[in-house]
C-alpha positions as CSV (number, residue, x, y, z in Angstrom):
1,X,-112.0,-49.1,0.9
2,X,-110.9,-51.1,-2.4
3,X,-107.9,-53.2,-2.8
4,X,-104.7,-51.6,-4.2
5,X,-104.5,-55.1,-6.8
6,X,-108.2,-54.9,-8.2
7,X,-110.4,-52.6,-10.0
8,X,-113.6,-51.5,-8.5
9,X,-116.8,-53.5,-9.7
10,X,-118.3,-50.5,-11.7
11,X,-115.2,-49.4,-13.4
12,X,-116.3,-50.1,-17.4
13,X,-113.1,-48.4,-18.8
14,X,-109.6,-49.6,-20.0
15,X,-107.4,-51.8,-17.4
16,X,-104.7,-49.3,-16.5
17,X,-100.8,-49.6,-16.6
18,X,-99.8,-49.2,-13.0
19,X,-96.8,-50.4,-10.9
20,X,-96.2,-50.3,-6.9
21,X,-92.4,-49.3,-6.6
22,X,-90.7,-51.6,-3.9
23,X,-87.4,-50.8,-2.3
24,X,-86.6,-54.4,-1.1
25,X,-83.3,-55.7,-1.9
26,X,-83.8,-58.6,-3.1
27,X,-84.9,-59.4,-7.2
28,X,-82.9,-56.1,-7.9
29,X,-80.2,-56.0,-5.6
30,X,-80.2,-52.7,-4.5
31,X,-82.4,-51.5,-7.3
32,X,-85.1,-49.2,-6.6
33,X,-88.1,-51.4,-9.2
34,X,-92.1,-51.8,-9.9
35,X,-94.3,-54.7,-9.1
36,X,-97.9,-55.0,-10.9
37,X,-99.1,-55.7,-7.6
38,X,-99.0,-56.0,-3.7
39,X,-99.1,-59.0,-3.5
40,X,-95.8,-59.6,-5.9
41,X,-94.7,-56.8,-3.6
42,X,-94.7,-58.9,-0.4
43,X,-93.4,-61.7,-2.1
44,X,-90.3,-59.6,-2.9
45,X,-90.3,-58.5,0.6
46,X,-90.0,-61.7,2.1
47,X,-87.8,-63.1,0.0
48,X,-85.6,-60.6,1.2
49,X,-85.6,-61.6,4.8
50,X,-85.1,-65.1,4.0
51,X,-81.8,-64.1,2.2
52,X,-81.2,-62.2,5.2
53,X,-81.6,-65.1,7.1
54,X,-79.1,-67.2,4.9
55,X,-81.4,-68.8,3.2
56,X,-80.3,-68.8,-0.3
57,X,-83.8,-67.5,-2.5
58,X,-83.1,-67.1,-6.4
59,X,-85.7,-65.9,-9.2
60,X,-87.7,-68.4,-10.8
61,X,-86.4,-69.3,-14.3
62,X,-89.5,-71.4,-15.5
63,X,-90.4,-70.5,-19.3
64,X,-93.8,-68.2,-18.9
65,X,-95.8,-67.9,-22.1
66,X,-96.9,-64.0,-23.0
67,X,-98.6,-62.2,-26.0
68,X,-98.4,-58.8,-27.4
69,X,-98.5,-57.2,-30.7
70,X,-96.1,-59.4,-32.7
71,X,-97.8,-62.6,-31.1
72,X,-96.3,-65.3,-28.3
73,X,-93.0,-65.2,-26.5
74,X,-91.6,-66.6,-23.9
75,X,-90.1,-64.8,-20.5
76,X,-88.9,-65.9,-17.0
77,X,-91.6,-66.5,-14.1
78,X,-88.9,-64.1,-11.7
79,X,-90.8,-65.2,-8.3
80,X,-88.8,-66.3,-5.3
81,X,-87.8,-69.9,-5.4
82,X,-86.4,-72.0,-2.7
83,X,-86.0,-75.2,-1.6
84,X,-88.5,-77.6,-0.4
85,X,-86.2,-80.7,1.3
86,X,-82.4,-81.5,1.5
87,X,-82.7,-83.4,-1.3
88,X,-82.2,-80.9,-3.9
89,X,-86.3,-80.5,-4.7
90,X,-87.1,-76.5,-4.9
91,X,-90.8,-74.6,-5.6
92,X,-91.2,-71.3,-6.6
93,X,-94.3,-68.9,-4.9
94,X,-95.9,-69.6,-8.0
95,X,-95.8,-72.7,-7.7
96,X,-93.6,-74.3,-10.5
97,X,-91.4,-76.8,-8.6
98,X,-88.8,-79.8,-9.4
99,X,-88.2,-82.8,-8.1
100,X,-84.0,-84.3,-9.1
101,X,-85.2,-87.4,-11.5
102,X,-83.1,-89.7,-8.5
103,X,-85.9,-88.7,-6.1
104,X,-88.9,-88.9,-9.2
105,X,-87.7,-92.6,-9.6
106,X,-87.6,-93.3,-5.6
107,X,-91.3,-92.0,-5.5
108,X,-92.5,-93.7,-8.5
109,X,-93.3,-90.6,-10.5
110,X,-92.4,-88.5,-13.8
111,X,-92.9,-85.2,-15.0
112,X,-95.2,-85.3,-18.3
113,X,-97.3,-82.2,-20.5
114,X,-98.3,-84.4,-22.9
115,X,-101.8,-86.6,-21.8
116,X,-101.6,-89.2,-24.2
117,X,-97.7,-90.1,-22.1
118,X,-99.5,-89.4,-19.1
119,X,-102.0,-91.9,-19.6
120,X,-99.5,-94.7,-20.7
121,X,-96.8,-94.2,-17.7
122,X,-100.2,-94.6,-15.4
123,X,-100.8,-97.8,-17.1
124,X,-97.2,-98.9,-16.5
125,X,-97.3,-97.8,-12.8
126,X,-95.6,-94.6,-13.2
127,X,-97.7,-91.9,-11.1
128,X,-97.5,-89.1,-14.5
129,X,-96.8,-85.3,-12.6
130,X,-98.2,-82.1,-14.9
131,X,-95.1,-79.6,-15.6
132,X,-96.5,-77.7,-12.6
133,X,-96.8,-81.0,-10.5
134,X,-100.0,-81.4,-9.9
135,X,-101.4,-84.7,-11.0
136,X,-103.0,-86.0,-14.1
137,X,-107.0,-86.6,-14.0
């Protein structure tokens, strides 16, 4: 038996369009809609009964880079976000997260995307965080 979110091995034809239709209330409110996979589909799921719970979820709104036809464009991440400490810190399942810069400061830390910025805050004792916050090699 295969899994629903990957193509068997020996399949040598074109990746098909497909969508898993997911009733849970959450990212639609109420809206019958499609995931691309299970995975995004338990994700949705889950995010619901936290809401249920009171905890307060909301879609991810980091900028996502995608292609087609006309060339590159940008659109929302969408996956359920929440937050991480009382502080105001929140991650998304994807893991995009953000740290309030009061908090960054405290910890001795900064967001960077740039390499050349994250290798001159090290050098002023700075500890430089990747968009994504994962360090800097």
């Amino acid at each position: 038996m295969g899994s629903y979110d990957q193509l068997p091995e020996d399949y040598d034809g074109p990746a098909p369009e497909h969508a898993i239709l997911c009733n849970s209330r959450w990212s639609h409110k109420g809206l019958r809609h499609a995931h691309p996979s299970v995975e995004l589909v338990r994700l949705c799921y889950a995010a619901a009964a936290d809401e249920a719970k009171g905890m307060e979820v909301w879609p991810c709104s980091w900028g996502m880079l995608a292609y087609n036809e006309d060339g590159a464009y940008t659109v929302e991440c969408g996956l359920p976000t929440r937050y991480t400490d009382q502080r105001g810190s929140y991650e998304c399942a994807g893991g995009h997260d953000h740290v309030p810069a009061d908090l960054l400061y405290e910890r001795g830390q900064a967001y960077t995307d740039d390499p050349l910025e994250a290798e001159g805050l090290a050098r002023n004792g700075v500890f430089p965080l990747q968009p994504n916050g994962q360090a800097w090699s």
